[in-house]
N, C-alpha and C positions, 0 to 999 in steps of 0.2 A: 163174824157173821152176826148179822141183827135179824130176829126172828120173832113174830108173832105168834104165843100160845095162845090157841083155843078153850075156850074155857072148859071144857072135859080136860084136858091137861092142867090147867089149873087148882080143878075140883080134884085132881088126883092129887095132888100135891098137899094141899090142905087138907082134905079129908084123910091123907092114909088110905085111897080105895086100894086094895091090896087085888089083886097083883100088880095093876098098872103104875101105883105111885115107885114102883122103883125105880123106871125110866123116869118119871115127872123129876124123880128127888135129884137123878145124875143132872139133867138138863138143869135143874136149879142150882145143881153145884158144879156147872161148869160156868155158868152163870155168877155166879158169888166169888167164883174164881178169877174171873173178869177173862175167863176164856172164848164169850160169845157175850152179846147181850140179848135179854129176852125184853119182851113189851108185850103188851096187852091190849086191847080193845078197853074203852073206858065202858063199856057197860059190862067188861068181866068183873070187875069189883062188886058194883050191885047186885050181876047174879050169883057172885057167890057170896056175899053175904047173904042175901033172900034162901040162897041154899042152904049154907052153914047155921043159918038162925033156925031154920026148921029144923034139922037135925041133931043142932049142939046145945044151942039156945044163943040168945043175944048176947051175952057180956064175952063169948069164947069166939063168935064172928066179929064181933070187934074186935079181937086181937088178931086174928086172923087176915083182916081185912089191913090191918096195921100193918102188921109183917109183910103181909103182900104187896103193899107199895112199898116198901123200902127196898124190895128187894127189884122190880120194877121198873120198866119205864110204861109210861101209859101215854098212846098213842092220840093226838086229839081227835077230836068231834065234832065238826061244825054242820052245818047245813049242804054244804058242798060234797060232804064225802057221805050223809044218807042219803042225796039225790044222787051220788055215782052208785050206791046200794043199791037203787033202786034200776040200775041201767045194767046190775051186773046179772046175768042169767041164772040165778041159785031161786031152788024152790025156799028154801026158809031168809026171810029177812034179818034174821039177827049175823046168821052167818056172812051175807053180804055185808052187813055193816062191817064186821071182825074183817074182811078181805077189803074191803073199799079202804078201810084204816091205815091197813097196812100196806097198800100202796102209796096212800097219799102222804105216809112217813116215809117211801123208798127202804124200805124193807125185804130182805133178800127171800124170807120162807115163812112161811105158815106150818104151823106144828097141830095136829089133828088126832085123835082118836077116829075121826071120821072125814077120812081122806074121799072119799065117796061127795061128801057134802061140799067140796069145794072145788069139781073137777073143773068147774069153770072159771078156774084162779087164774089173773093172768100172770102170777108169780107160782114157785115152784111150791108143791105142797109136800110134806113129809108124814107120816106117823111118828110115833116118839121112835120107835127103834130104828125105822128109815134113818132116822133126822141122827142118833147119834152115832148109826156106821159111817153115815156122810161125816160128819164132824171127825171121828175118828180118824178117815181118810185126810180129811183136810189138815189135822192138825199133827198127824205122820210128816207128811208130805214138808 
């Protein structure tokens, strides 16, 4: 399964936000395990650098930001897929970006903290713990 995290799942992950980072940490180590792959929106790296540098300081979202692409794949950006952003029905633009990406990589799911924000996905969307009873099931099965 190839799946786009949101960057609230991301920020969880990195930052340790407790409670949620233990779902983020399973999907990263199913992930690492090379039992799914995860991707990104390329403007998840900047915001969570811009997030992490406020909170941590700069030399710790550097490393952060390091580890985060290697562990990664990062979906591209062109012109094409902010004007499909821009044709997708979502009150916030960034989201449509993260959702327009992830189509135009053919991407199975979208992984959210805030499944609400993306009900107009034309791909399937999960929460972390939706996303890993599915995976669960799938990878019984």
């Amino acid at each position: 399964m190839r799946s786009l995290l949101d960057n609230n799942v991301v920020l969880d992950f990195l930052l340790n936000r407790n409670p949620f980072d233990v779902e983020a940490k399973e999907i990263f180590l199913l992930a690492a395990n090379r039992k799914i792959e995860i991707f990104v929106a390329s403007i998840t790296a900047v915001n969570a650098f811009y997030t992490i540098r406020k909170d941590k300081g700069k030399d710790i979202a550097f490393g952060a930001i390091n580890g985060l692409i290697n562990l990664v794949n990062v979906c591209r950006t062109n012109r094409y897929i902010l004007r499909d952003a821009l044709s997708l029905d979502f009150s916030d633009y960034e989201d449509a970006v993260q959702c327009a990406s992830a189509v135009a990589e053919g991407l199975d799911a979208i992984v959210t903290r805030n499944t609400k924000d993306f009900a107009n996905s034309p791909i399937p969307v999960y929460s972390p713990s939706e996303f890993l009873a599915f995976l669960q099931k799938q990878l019984v099965s």
